[in-house]
N, CA, C and O atoms as a MOPAC input file, in Angstrom:
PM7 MOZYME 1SCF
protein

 N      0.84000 1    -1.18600 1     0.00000 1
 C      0.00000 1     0.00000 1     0.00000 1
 C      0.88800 1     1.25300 1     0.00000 1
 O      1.89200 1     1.44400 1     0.68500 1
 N      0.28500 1     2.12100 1    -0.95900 1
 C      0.99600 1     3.57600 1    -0.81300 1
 C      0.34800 1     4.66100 1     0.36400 1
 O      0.87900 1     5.66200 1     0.84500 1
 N     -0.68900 1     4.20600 1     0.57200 1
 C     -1.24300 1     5.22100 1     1.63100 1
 C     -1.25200 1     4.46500 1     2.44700 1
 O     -1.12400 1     3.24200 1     2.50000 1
 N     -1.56000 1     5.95400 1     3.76400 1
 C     -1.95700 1     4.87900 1     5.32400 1
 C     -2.72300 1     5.91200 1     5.88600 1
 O     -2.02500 1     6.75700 1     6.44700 1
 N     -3.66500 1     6.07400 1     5.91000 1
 C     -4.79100 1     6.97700 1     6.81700 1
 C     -4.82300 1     6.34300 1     7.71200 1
 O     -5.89000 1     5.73200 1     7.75900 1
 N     -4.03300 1     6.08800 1     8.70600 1
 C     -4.29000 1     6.06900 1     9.79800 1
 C     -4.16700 1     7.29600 1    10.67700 1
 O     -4.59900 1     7.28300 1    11.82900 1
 N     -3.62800 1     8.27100 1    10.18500 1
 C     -3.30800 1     9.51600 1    11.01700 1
 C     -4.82800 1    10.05800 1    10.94400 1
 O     -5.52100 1    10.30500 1    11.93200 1
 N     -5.24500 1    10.20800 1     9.51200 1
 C     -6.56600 1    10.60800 1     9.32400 1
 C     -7.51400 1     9.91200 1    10.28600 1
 O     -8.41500 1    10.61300 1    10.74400 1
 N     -7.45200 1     8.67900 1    10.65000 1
 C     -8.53200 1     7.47200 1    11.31700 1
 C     -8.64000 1     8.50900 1    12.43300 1
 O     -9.63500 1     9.14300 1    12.78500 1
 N     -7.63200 1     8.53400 1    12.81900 1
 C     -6.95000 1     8.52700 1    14.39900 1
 C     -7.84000 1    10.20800 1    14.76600 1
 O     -8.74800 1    10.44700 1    15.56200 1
 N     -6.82000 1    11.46500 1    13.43500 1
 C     -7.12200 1    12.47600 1    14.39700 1
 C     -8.83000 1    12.91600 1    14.40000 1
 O     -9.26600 1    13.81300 1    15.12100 1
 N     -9.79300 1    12.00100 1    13.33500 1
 C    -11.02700 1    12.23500 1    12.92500 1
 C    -12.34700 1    11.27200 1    13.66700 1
 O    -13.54200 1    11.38800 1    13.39400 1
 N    -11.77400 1    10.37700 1    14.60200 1
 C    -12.31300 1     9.46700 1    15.26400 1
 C    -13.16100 1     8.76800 1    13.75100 1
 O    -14.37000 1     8.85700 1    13.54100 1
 N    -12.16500 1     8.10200 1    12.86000 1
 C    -12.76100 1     7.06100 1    11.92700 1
 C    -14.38000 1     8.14500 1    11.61700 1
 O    -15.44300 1     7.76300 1    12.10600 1
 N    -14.31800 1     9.27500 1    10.88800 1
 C    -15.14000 1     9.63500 1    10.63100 1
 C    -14.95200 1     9.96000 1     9.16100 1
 O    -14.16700 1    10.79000 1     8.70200 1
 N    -15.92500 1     9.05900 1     8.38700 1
 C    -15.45900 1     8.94500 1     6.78600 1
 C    -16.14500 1     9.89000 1     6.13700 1
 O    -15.87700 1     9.94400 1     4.93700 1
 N    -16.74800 1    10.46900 1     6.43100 1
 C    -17.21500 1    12.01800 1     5.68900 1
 C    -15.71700 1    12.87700 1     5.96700 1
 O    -15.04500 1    13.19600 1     4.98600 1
 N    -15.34800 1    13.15100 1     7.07000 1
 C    -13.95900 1    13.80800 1     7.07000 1
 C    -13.02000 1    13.23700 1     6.08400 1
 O    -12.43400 1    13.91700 1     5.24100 1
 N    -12.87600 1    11.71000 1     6.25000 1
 C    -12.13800 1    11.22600 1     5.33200 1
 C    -11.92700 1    11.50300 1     3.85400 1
 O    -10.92000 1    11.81800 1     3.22100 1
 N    -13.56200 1    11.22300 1     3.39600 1
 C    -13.64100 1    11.78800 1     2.33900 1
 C    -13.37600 1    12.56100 1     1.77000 1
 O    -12.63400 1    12.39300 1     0.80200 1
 N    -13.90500 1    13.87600 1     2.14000 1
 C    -13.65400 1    15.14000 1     2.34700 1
 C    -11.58200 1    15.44800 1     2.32700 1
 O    -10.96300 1    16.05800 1     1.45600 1
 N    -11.24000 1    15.05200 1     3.07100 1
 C     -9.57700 1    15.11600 1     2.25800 1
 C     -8.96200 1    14.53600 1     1.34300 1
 O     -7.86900 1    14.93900 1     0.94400 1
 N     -9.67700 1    13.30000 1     0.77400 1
 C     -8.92900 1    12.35700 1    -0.32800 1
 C     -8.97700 1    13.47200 1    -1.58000 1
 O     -8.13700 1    13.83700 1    -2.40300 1
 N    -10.60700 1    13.89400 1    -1.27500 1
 C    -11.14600 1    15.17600 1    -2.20200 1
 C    -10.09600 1    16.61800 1    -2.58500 1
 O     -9.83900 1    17.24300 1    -3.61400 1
 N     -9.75500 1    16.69800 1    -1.37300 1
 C     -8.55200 1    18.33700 1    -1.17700 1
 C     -7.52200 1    17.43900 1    -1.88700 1
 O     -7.04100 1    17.92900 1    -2.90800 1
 N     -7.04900 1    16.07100 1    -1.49000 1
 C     -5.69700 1    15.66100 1    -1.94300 1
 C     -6.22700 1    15.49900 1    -3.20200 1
 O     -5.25100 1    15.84200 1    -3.86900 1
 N     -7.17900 1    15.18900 1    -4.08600 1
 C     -6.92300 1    14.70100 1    -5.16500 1
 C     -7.28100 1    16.32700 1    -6.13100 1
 O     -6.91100 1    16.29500 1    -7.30400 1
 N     -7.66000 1    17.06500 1    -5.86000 1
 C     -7.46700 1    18.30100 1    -6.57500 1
 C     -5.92500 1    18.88700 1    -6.52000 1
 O     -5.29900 1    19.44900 1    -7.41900 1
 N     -5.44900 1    18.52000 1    -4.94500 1
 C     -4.02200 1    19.45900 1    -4.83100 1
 C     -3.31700 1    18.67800 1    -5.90400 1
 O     -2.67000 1    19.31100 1    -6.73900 1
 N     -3.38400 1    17.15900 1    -5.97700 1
 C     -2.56700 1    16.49600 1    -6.66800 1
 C     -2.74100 1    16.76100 1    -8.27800 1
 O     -1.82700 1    16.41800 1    -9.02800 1
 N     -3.52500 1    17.16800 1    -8.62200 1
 C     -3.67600 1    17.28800 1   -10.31500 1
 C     -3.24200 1    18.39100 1   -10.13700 1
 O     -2.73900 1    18.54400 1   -11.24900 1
 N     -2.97400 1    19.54500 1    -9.47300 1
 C     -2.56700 1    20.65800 1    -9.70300 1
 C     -0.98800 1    20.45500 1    -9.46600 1
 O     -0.42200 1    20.87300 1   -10.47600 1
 N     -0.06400 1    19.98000 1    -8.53600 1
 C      0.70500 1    19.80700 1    -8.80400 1
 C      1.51000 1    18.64000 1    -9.99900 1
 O      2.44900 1    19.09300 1   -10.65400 1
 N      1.30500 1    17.93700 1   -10.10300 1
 C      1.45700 1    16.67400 1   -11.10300 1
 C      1.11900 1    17.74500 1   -12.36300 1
 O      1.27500 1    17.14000 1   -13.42400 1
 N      0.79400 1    18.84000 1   -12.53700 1
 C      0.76500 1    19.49500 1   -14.29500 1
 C      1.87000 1    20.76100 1   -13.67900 1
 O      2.59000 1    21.29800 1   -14.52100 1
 N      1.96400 1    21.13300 1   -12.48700 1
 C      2.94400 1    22.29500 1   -12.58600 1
 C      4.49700 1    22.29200 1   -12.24200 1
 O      5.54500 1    22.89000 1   -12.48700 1
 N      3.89600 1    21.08800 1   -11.41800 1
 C      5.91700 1    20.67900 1   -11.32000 1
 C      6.66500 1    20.48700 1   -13.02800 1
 O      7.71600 1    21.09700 1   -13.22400 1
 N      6.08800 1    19.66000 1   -14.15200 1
 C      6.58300 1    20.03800 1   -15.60300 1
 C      7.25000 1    21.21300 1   -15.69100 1
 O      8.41800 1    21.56200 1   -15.86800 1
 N      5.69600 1    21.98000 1   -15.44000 1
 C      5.89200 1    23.19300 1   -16.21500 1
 C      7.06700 1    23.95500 1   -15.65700 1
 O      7.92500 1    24.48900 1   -16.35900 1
 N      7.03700 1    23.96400 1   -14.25600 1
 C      8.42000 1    24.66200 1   -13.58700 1
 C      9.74200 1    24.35000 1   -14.34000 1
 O     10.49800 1    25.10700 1   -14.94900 1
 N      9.79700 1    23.03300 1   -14.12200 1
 C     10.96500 1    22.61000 1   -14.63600 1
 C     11.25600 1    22.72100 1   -15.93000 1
 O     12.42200 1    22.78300 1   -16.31900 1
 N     10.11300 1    22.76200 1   -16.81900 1
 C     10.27500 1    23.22800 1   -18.12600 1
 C     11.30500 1    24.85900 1   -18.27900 1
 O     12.26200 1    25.18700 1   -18.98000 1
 N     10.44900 1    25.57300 1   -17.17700 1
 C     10.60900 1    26.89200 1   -17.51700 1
 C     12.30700 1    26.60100 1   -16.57400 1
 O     12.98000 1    27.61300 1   -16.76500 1
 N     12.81400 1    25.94200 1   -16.00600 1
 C     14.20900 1    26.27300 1   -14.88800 1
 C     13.81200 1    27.21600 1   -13.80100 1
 O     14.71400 1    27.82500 1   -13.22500 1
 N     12.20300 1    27.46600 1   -13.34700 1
 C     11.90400 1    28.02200 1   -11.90300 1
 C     11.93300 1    27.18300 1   -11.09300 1
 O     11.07600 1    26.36800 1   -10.75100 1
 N     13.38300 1    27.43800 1   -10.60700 1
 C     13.52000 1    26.38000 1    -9.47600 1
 C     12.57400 1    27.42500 1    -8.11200 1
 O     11.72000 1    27.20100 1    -7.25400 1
 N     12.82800 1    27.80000 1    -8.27000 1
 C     12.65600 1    28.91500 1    -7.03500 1
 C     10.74000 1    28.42200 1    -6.54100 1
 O     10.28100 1    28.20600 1    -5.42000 1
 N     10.21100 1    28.40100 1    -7.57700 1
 C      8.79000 1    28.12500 1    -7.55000 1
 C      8.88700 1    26.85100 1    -7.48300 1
 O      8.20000 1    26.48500 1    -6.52900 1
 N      9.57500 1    25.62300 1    -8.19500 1
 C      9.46300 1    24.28700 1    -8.21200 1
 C      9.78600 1    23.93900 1    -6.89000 1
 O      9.02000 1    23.13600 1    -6.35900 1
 N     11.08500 1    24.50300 1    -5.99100 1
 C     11.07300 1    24.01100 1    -4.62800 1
 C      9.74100 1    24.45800 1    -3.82600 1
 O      9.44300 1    23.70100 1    -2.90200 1
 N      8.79700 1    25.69700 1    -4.05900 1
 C      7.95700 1    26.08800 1    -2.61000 1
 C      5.98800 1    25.04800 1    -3.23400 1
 O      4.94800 1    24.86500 1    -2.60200 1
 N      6.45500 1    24.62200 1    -4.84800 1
 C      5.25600 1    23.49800 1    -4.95700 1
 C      5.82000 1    22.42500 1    -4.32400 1
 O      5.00300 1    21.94100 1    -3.54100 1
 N      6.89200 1    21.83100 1    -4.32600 1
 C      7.29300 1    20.43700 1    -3.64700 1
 C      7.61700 1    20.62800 1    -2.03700 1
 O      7.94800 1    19.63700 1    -1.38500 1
 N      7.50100 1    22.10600 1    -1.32600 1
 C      7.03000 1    21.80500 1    -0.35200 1
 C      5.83000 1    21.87000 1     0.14500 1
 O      5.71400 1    21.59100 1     1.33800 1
 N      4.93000 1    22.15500 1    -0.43400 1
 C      3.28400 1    22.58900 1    -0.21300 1
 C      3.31400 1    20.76900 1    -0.86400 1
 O      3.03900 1    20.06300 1     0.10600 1
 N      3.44600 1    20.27400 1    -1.56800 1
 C      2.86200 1    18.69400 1    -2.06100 1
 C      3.25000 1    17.60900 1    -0.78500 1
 O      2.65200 1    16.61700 1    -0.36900 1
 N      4.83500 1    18.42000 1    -0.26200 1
 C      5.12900 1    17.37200 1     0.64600 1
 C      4.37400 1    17.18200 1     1.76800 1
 O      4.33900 1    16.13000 1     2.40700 1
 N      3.65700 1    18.36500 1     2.06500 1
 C      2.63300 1    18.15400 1     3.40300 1
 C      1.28400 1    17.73200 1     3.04400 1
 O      0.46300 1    17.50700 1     3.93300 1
 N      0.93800 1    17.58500 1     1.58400 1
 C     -0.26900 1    16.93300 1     1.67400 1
 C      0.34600 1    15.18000 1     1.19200 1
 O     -0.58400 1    14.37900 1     1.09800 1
 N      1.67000 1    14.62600 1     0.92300 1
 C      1.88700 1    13.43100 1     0.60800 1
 C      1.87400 1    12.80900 1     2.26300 1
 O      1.82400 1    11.58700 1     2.40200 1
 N      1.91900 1    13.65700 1     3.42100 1
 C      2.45500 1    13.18300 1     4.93700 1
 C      1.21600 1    13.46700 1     5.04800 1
 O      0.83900 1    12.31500 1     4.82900 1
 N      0.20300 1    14.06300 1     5.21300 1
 C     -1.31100 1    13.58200 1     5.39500 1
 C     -1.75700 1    12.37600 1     5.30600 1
 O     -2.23700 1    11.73200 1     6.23900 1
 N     -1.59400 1    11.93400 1     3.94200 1
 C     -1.76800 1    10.77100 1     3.50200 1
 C     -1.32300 1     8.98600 1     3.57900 1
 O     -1.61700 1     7.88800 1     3.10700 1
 N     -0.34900 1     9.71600 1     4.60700 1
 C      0.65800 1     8.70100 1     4.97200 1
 C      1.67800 1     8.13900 1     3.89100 1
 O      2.27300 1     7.06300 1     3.94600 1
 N      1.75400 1     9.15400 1     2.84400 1
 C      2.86100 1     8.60800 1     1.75800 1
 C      4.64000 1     9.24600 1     2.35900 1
 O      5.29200 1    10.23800 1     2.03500 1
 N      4.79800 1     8.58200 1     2.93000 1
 C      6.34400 1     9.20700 1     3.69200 1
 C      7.40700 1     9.18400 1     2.91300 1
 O      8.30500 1    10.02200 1     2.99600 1
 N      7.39300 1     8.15400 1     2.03200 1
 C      8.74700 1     7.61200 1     1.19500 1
 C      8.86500 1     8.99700 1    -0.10300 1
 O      9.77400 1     9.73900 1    -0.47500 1
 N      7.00400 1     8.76000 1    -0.58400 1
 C      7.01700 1     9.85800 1    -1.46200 1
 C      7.54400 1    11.98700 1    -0.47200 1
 O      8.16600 1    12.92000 1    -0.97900 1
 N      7.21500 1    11.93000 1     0.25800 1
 C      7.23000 1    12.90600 1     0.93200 1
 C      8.66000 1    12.95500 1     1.26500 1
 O      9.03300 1    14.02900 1     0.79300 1
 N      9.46000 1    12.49600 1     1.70600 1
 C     11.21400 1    12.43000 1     1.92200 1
 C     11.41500 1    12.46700 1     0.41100 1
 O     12.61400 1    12.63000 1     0.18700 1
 N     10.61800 1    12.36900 1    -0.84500 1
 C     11.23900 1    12.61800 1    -1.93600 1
 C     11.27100 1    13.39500 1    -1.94000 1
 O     12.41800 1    13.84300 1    -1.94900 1
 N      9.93400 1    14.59300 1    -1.93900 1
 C      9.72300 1    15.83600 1    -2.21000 1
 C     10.57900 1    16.97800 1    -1.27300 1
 O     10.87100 1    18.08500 1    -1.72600 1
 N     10.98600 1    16.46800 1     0.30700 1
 C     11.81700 1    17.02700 1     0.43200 1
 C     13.07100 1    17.27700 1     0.18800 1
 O     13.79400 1    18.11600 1     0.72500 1
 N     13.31000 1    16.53200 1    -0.63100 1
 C     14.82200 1    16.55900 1    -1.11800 1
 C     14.78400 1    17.07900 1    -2.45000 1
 O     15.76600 1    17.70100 1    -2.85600 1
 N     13.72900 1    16.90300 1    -3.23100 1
 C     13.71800 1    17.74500 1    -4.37600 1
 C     13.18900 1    19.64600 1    -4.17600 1
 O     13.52800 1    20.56500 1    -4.92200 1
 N     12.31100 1    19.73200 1    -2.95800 1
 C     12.48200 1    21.00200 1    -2.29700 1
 C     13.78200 1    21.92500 1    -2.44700 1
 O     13.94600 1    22.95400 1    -3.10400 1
 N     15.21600 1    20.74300 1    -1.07400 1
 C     16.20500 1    21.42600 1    -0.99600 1
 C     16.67100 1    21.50700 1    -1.70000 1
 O     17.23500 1    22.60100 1    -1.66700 1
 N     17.04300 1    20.64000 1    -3.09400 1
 C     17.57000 1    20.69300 1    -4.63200 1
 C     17.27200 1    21.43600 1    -5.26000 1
 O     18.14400 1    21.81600 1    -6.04000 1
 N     16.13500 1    22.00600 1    -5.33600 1
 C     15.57900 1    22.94100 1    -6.02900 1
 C     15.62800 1    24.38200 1    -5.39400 1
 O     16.25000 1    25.15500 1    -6.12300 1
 N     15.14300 1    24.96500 1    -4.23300 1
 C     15.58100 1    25.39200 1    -3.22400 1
 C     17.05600 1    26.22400 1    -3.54700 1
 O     16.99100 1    27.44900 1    -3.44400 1
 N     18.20100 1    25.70500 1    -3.87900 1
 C     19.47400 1    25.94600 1    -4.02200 1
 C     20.26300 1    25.20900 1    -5.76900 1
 O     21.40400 1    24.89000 1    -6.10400 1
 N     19.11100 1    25.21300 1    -6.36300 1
 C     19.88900 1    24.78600 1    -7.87800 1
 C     20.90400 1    23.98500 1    -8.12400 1
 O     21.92500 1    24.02500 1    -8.81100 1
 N     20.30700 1    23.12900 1    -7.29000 1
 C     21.54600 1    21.65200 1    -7.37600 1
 C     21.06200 1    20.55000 1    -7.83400 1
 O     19.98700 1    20.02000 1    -7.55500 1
 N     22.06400 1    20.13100 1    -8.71100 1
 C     21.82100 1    18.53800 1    -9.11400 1
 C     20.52800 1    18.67600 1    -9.66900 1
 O     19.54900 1    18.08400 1    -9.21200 1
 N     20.48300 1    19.69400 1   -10.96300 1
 C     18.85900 1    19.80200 1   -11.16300 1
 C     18.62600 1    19.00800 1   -12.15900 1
 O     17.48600 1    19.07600 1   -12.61900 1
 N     19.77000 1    17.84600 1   -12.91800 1
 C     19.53300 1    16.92500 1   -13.52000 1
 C     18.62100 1    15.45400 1   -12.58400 1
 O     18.26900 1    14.34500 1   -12.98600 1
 N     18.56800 1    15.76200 1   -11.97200 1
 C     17.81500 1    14.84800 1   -11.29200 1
 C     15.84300 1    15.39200 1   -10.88200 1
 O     14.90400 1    14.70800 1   -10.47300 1
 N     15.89300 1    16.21700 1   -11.08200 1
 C     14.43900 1    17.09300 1   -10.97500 1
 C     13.55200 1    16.30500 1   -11.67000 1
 O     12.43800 1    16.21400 1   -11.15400 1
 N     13.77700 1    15.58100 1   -12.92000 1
 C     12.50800 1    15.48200 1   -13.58600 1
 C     12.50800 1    13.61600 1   -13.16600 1
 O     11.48000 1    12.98300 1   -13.40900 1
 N     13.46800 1    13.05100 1   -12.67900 1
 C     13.08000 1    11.92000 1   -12.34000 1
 C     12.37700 1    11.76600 1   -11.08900 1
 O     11.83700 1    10.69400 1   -10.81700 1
 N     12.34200 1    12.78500 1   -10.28400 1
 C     12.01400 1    12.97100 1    -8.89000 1
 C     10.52100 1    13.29500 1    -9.17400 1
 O      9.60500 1    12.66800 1    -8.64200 1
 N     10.31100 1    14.47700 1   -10.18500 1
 C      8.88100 1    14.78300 1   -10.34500 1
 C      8.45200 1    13.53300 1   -10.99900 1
 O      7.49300 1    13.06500 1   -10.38500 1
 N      8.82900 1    12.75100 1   -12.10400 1
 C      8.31000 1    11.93400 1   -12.48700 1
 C      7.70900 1    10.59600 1   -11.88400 1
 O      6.86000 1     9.86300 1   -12.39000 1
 N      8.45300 1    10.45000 1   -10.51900 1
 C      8.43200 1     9.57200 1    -9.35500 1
 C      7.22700 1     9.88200 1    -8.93500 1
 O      6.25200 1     9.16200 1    -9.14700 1
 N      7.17000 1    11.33000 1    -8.10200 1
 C      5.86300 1    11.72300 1    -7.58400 1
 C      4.71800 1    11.72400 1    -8.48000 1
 O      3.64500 1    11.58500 1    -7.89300 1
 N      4.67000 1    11.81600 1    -9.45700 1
 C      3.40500 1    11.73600 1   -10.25600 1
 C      2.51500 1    10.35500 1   -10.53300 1
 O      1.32200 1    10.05200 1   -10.54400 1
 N      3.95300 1     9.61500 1   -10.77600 1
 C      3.66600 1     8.19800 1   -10.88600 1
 C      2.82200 1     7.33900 1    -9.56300 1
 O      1.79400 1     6.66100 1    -9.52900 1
 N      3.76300 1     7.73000 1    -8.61000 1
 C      3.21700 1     7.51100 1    -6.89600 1
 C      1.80200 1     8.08300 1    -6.38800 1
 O      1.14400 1     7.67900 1    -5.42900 1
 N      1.46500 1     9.27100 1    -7.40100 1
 C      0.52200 1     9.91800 1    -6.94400 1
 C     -1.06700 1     9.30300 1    -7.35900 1
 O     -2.17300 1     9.40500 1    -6.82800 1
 N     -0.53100 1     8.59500 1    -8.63600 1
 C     -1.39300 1     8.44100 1    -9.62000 1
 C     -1.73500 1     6.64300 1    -8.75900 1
 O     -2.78900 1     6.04700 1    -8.98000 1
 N     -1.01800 1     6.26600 1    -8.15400 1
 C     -0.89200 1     5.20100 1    -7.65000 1
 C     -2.07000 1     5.26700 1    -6.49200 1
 O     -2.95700 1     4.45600 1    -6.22300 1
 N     -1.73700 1     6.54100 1    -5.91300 1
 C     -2.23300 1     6.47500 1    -4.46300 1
 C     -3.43700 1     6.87600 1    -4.59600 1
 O     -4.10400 1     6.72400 1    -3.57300 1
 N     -4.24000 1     7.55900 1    -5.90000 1
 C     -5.30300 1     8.28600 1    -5.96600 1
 C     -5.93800 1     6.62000 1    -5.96600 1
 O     -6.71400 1     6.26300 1    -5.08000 1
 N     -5.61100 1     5.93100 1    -6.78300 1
 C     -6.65300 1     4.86900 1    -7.13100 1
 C     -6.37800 1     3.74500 1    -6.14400 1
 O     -6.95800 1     2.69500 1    -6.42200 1
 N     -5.50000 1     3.73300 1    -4.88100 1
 C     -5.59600 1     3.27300 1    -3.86200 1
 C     -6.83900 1     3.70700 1    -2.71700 1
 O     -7.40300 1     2.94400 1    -1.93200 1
 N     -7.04200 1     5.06100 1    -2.88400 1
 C     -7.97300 1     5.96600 1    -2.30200 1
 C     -9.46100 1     5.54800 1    -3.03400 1
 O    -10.26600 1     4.92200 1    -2.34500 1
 N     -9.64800 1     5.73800 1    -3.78200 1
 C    -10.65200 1     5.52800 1    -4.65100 1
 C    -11.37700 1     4.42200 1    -4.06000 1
 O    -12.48400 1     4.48800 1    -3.52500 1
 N    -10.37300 1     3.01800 1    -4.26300 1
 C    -11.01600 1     1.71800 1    -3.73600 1
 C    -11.28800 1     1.86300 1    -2.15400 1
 O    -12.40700 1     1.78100 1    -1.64900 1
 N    -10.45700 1     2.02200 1    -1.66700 1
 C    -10.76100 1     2.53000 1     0.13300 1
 C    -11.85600 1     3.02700 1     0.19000 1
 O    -12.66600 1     2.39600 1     0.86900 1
 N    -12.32500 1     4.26900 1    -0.43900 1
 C    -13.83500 1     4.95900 1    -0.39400 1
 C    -14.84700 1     4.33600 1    -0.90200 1
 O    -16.03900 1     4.52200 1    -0.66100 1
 N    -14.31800 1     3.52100 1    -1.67700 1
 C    -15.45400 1     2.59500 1    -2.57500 1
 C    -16.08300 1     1.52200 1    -1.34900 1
 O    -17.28700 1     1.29100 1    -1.24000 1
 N    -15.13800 1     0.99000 1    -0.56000 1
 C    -15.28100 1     0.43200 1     0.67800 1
 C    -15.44900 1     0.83400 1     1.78300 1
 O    -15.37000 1     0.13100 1     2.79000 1
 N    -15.72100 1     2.10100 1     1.75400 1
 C    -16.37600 1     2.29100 1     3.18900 1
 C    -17.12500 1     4.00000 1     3.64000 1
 O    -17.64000 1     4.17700 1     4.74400 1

């Protein structure tokens, strides 16, 4: 599994309208980032590409995606300071892939309950 709502379970007392209700925020934040991280990197705004991959990283730690979220922070500080920016588009390409993973992990979860 890529997700773990258990933080969600926990701080919402297992209340699946709340639940809902954030898969919803995550899955809008996520189409919005997954089309602008490209475009950043298209354009070489690192400056903007690090402060979307830290706004994504706190909704991937909502979700309980940690592995993805220690990505995004490291593509933050990379970006952040214009380093190693040959590595940017495998990192975004990671998160998108992961994201796209976790939406339809979510999906079935809600479908179930």
């Amino acid at each position: 599994m890529i997700t773990d709502l258990s933080y969600l379970q926990s701080m919402s007392g297992s209340d699946s309208k709340f639940i809902r209700e954030m898969v919803e925020i995550f899955r809008e934040q996520i189409g919005e980032y997954s089309s602008e991280m490209p475009r950043l990197l298209a354009a070489s705004d690192y400056e903007n590409l690090s402060k979307i991959a830290h706004k994504a990283k706190s909704s991937l730690a909502v979700m309980g995606m940690h592995a993805e979220a220690d990505l995004l922070k490291d593509l933050e500080i990379k970006a952040h300071d214009s380093i190693e920016t040959h590595s940017y588009k495998e990192m975004i390409d990671r998160f998108i892939e992961r994201s796209a993973l976790a939406l339809n992990e979510l999906d079935e979860y809600l479908s179930n309950h």
